[in-house]
C-alpha positions as CSV (number, residue, x, y, z in Angstrom):
1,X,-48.5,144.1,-88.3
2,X,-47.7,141.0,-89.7
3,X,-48.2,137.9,-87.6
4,X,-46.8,134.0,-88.7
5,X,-47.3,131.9,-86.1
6,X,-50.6,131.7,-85.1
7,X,-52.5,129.1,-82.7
8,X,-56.2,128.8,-83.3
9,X,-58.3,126.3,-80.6
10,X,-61.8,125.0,-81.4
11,X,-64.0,122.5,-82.6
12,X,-65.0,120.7,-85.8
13,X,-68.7,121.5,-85.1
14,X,-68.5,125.2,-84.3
15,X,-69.4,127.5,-86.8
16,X,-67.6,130.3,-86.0
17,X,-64.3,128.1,-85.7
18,X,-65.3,127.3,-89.3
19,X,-65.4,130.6,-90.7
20,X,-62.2,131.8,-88.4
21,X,-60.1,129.4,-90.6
22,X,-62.1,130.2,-93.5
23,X,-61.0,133.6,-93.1
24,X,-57.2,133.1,-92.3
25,X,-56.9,130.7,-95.5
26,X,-58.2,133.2,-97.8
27,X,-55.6,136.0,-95.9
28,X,-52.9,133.5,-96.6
29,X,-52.1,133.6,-92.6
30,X,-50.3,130.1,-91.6
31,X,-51.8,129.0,-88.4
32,X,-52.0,126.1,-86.5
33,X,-55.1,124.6,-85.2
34,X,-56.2,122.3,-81.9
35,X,-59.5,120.8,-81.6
36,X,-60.2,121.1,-78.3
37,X,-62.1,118.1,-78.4
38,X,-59.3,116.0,-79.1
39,X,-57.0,117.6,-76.7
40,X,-57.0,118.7,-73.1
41,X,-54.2,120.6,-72.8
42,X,-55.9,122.3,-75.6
43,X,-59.0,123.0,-73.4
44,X,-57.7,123.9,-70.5
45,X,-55.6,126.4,-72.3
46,X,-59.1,128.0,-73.7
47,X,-60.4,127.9,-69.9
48,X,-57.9,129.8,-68.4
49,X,-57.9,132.7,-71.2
50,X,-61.3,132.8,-70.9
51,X,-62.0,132.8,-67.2
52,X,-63.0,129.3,-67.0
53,X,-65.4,129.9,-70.2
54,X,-65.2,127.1,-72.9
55,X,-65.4,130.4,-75.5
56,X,-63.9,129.5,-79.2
57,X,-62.4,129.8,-81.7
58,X,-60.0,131.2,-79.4
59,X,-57.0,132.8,-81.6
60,X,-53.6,133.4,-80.2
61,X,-51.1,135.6,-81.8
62,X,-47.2,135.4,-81.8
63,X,-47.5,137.8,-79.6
64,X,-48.9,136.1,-76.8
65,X,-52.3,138.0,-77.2
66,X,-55.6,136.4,-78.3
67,X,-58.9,137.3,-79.0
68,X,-61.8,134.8,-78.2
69,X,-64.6,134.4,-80.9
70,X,-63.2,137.1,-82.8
71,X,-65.5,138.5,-86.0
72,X,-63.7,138.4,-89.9
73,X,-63.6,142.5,-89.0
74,X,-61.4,142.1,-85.5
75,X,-59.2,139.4,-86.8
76,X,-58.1,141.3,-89.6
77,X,-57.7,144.5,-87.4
78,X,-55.5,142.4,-85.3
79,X,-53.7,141.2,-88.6
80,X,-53.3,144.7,-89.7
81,X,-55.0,144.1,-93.1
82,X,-56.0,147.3,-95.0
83,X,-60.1,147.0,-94.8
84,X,-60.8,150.4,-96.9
85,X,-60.1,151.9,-99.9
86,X,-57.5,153.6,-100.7
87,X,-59.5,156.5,-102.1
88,X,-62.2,158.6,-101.5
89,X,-63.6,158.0,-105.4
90,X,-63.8,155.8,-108.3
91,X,-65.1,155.8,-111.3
92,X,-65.9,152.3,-111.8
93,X,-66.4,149.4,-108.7
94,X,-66.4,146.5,-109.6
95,X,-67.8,144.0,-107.1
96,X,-66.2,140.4,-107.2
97,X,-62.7,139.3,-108.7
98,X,-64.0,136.5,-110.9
99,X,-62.8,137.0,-114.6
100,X,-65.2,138.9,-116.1
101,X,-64.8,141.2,-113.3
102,X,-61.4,141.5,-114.0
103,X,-62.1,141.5,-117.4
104,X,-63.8,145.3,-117.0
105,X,-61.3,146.3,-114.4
106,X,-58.6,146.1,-116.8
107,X,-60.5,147.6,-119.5
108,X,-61.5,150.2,-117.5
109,X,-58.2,150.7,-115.9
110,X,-56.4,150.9,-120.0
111,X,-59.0,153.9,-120.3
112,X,-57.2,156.0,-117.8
113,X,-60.1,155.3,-114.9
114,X,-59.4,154.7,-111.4
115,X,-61.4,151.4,-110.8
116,X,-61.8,149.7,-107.5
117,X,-62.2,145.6,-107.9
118,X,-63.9,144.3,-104.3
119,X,-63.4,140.8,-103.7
120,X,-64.0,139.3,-100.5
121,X,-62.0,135.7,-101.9
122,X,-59.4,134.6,-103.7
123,X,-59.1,136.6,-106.7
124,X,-59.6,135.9,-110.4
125,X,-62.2,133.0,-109.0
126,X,-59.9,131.2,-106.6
127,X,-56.3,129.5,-106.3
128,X,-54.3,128.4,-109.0
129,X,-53.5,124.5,-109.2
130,X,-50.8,124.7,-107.0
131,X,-52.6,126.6,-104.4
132,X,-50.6,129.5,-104.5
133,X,-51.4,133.4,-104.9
134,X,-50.8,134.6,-108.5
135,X,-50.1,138.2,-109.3
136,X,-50.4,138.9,-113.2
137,X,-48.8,142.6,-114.1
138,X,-50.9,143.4,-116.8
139,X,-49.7,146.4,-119.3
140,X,-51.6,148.8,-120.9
141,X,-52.0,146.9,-124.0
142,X,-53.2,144.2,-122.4
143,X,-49.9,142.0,-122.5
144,X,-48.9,140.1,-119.7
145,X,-45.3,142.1,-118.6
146,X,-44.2,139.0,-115.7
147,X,-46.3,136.5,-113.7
148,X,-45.3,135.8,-109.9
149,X,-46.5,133.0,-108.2
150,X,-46.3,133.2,-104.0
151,X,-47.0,136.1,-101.6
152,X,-45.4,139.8,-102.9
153,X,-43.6,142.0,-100.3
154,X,-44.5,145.7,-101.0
155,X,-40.8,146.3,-102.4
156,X,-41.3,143.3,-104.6
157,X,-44.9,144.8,-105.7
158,X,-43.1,147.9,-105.8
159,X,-40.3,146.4,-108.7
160,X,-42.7,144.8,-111.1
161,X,-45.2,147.9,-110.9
162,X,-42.1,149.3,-113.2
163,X,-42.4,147.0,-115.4
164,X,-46.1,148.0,-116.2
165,X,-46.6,151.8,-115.5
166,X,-45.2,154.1,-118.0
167,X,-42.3,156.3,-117.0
């Protein structure tokens, strides 16, 4: 499920409003967010959800659900983001998406293994200058085959993977 107009309410100070927008910047999610600090209608919202509880970050979905203090783990749940692997084995794992990381990933990967990269960031060691996400369709020889800057639908992932795999 794919949700694009979130409302977040909480507070500069609160740690867990912190990482709730931490999290939904590095998903890419556009959200809006009220400090309910600053604005009462704001807080009174969160009171009502909440039973009268001052309980934040309180998220709120386009669909007119919410969770209240939701973990990294239930948020993306409620986003629908794919938290496992796709497969049962690999033969190499590589844990972060920093370049080197890559680096053996795509080696690997040219060797015919089926390699796992776990990053829980940005990948490649963060955002490119204009703050976008950048997909690099590497081929086998090591050649770049197209660069796309912005978010991929699956059918646009889909197109430039046959520009990479062999036939």
């Amino acid at each position: 499920m794919s949700y694009t107009n979130l409302t977040g309410y909480g507070a500069t100070w609160c740690s867990d409003c912190k990482r709730a927008k931490k999290f939904l910047g590095e998903q890419r999610v556009h959200y809006h967010w009220i400090d309910v600090e600053q604005n009462a209608e704001g807080l009174a919202f969160v009171e009502k959800v909440n039973n009268g509880k001052r309980i934040i970050p309180t998220i709120v979905f386009d669909d007119g659900s919410w969770l209240s203090e939701p973990s990294n783990a239930e948020l993306a749940q409620k986003l629908g983001l794919q938290t496992r692997a796709k497969m049962d084995y690999y033969d190499l794992i590589c844990i972060g998406g920093g370049p080197a990381s890559l680096t053996a990933a795509l080696y690997a990967a040219r060797e015919g293994l089926d390699v796992l990269v776990d990053e829980k960031d940005a990948v490649a060691g963060g955002w490119n200058v204009m703050g976008l996400p950048t997909t690099f369709f590497v081929k086998a020889d090591a050649t770049i085959a197209k660069v796309h800057v912005g978010q991929l639908t699956s059918d646009q992932l889909k197109e430039n993977m046959k520009l990479i795999l062999p036939n």
